[in-house]
N, C-alpha and C positions, 0 to 999 in steps of 0.2 A: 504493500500500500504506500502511496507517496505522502511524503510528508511536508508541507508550508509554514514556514519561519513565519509567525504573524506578530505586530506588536500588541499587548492587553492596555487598559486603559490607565495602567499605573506608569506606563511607559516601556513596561519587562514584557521580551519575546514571548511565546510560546507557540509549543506543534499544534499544528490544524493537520488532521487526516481527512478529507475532503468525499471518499469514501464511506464515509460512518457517521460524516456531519460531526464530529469529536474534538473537543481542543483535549489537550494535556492537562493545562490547566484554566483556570476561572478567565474569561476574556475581561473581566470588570477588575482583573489586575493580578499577575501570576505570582510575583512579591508577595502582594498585600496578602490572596490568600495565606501561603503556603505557611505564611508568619503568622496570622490568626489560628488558622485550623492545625496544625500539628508544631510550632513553635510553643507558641503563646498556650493555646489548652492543650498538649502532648506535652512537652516538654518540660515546659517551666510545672506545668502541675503537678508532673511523676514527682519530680526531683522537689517540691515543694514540700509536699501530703507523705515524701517518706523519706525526707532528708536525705536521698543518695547522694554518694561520692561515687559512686560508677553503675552505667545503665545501657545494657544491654537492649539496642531496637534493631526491631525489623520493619522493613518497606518494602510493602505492597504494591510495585512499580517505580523498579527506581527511574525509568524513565529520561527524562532530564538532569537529571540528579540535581535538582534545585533545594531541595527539602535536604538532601546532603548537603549541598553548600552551603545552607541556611544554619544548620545543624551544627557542626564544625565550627563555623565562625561565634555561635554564642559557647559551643565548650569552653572556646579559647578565650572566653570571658567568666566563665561558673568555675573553669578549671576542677572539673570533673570528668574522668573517663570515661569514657563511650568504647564501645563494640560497636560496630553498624553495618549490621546485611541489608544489603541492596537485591530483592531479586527484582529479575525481567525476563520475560521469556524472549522478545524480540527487541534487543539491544537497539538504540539509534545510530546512526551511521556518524564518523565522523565530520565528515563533509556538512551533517545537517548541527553537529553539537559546536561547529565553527560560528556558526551565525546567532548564536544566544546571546543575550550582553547582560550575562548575571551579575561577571564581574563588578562591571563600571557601573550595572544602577543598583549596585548593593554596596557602594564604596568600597569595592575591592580591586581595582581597575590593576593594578600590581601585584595582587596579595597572588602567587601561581596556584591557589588551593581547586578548584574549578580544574584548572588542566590536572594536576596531581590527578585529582578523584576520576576523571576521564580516562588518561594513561596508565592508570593501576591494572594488572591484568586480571583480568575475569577468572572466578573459581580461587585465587590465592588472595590472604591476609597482605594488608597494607599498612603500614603506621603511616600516618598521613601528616600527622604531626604527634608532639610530647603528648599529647590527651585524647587522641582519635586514632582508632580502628578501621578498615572499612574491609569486608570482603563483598565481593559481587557477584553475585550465582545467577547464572543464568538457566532458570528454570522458568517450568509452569507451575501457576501458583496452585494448581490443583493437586501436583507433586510434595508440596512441602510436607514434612514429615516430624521438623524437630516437637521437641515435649519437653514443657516447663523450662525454656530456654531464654524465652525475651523478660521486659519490665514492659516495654513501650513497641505498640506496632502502629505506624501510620499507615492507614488502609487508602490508599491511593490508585485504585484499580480505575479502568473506564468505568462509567455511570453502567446505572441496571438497565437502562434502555438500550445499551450497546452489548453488557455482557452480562445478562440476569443470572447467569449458571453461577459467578462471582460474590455474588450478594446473598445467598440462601444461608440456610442450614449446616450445611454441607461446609461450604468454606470457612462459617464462621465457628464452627465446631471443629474445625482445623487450625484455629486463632487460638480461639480459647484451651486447647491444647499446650499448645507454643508458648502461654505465657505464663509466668509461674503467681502465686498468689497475688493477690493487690495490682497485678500487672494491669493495665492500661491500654486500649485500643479508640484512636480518634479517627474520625474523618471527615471528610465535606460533604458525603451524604444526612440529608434528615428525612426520608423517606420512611411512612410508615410500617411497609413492608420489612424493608433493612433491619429498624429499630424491633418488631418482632422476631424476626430470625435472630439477631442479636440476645434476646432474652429469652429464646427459649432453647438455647442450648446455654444458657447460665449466667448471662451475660446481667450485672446493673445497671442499667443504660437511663443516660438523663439525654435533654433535649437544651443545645444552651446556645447562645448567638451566633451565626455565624458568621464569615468575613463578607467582605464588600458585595453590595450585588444579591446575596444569600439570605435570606430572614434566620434562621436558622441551619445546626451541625447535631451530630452524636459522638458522645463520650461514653465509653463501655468499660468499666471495670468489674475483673476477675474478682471476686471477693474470699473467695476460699484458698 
């Protein structure tokens, strides 16, 4: 499927699949989300509500690897260790990850962390820097397997209307697996549908604001 470099309204790139009618991310601003829905309530809240000094997350698309870049750049401000799996089943090409400008509209126009995370090679551990991790599997997420592994997963797949098999039961009972007590799972879905499959494989799921453009997100915590 071809991919189109589009600007969003915050001024940050993102993929249009033209195909599937699909951005990557939010057109009402790729930034703004990625920082509300899995910085701001993923992030800052795991490490909040349990005091971590090291947090184990998985991504559900890494994609652009924007939510990594994002990620990364507050460690190296909490100065807290991170682990960070990235899967994908169908990686971006170079040629298309050339024309992002995560860098420069995230004030990082020199920081090389964005190349780093790109150039690391897929399936091997990376220190990316003194406080970050990244491995990158390239898998289907229907494949994941690990158990009681994460703290934190940012569920960042295509919406249900492009891939419903992603959003059930099924998947999310593949999550809630994966993550070990108290663990944490956000994303930019607030779909009723979602938020049931979410709770009924175990899930506490609240309904709370979401970023630009969005009335609302879901936050899902393991409680056991």
């Amino acid at each position: 499927m071809a991919r189109k470099v589009i600007q969003t309204a915050d001024g940050s790139a993102t993929i249009y699949i033209e195909e599937l009618n699909e951005h990557y991310h939010s057109k009402h601003g790729a930034i703004q989300e990625a920082l509300h829905v899995y910085i701001k309530s993923g992030l800052f809240f795991f490490v909040q509500n349990n005091e971590a000094q090291k947090v184990n997350i998985l991504e559900i698309g890494f994609g652009t690897g924007l939510n990594t870049l994002l990620t990364l750049m507050e460690v190296e401000h909490l100065k807290i260790d991170v682990n960070y799996i990235g899967v994908e089943a169908f990686p971006v090409d170079q040629e298309v990850l050339t024309q992002l400008n995560y860098s420069e509209i995230s004030g990082q126009k020199d920081n090389p962390f964005f190349d780093f995370i790109h150039r690391s090679q897929w399936e091997d551990t990376t220190q990316i820097s003194k406080y970050f991790q990244l491995t990158k599997r390239c898998q289907k997420f229907e494949d994941i397997t690990d158990i009681h592994t994460f703290d934190l997963i940012y569920y960042d797949a295509f919406g249900p209307r492009v891939q419903p098999e992603l959003w059930g039961e099924t998947m999310f009972s593949k999550m809630y697996k994966a993550l070990k007590a108290n663990g944490t799972l956000v994303t930019y879905s607030a779909k009723g549908s979602v938020r049931r499959s979410l709770q009924s494989v175990g899930f506490s799921v609240e309904k709370i604001p979401g970023p630009p453009g969005k009335r609302e997100m879901l936050r899902a915590v393991k409680l056991i």
